[in-house]
C-alpha positions in Angstrom: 104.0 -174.6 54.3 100.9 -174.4 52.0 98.3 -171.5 52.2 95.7 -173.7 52.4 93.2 -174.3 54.8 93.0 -178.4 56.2 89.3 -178.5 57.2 87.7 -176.7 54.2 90.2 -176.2 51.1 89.9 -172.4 51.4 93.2 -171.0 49.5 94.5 -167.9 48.0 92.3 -165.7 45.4 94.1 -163.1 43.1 92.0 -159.9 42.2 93.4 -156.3 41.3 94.7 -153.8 43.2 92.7 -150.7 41.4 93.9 -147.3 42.3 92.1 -143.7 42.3 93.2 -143.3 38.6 91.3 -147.1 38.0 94.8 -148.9 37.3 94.9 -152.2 37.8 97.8 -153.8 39.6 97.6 -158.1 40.5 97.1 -159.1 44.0 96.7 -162.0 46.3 93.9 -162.5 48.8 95.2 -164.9 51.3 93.1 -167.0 53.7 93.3 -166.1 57.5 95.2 -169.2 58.7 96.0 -170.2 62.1 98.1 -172.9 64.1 95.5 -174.2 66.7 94.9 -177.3 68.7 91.7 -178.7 68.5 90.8 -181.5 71.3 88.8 -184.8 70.2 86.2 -186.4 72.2 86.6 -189.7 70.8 90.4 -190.1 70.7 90.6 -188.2 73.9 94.0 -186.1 73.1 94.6 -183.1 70.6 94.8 -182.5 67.2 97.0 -179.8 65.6 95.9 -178.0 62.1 96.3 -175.2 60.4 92.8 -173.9 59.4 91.0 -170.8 58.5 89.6 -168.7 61.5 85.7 -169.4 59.4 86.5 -173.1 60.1 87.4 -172.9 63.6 83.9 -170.6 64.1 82.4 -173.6 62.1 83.6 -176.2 64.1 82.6 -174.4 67.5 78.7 -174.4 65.9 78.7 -177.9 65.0 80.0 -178.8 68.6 83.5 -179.7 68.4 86.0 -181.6 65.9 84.4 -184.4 65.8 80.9 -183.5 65.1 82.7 -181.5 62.3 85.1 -184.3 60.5 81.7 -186.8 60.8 79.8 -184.4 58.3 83.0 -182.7 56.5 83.0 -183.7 52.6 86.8 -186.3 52.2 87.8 -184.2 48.9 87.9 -180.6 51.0 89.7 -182.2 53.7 93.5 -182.7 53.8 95.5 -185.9 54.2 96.1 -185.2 57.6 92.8 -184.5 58.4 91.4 -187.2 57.0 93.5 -189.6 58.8 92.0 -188.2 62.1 88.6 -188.8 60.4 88.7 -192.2 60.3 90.7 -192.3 63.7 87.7 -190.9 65.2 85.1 -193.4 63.1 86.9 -196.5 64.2 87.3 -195.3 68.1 83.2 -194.8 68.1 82.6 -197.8 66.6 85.0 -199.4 69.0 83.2 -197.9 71.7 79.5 -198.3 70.3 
């Protein structure tokens, strides 16, 4: 399972460790990931991902997953979340 977050691209970052005595060890900043379930309005059932907790805090001030994936740039987004994408599109314009 990749370290890498599905709605915005957000992976790991290296940087040193630097001690007292200023030595410089190689580290790993990982993203803070999470398993949630996010429900869509226009499909009407859930979605599961694996995103970063600043995405889910995004997509609760957009107003849900929807409003999110309609303004989220495809080439930050992951294959599974793009399928939901245009899932969503084609069940408003069904709808519309």
């Amino acid at each position: 399972m990749s370290r890498v977050c599905e709605l915005t691209g957000k992976g790991p970052m290296t940087g040193n460790n630097v001690s007292h005595a200023n030595n410089k060890t190689k580290r790993r900043f990982l993203p803070n990931l999470n398993d949630v379930t996010l429900q869509s309005e226009a499909l009407g059932r859930g979605i599961k991902l694996r995103i970063s907790a600043a995405a889910l805090r995004s997509v609760d001030h957009r107003g849900g997953l929807d409003l999110y994936l309609a303004k989220a740039k495809d080439e930050e987004l992951s294959a599974n979340a793009l399928k939901v994408k245009k899932e969503i599109a084609k069940a408003k314009a069904a709808s519309a």
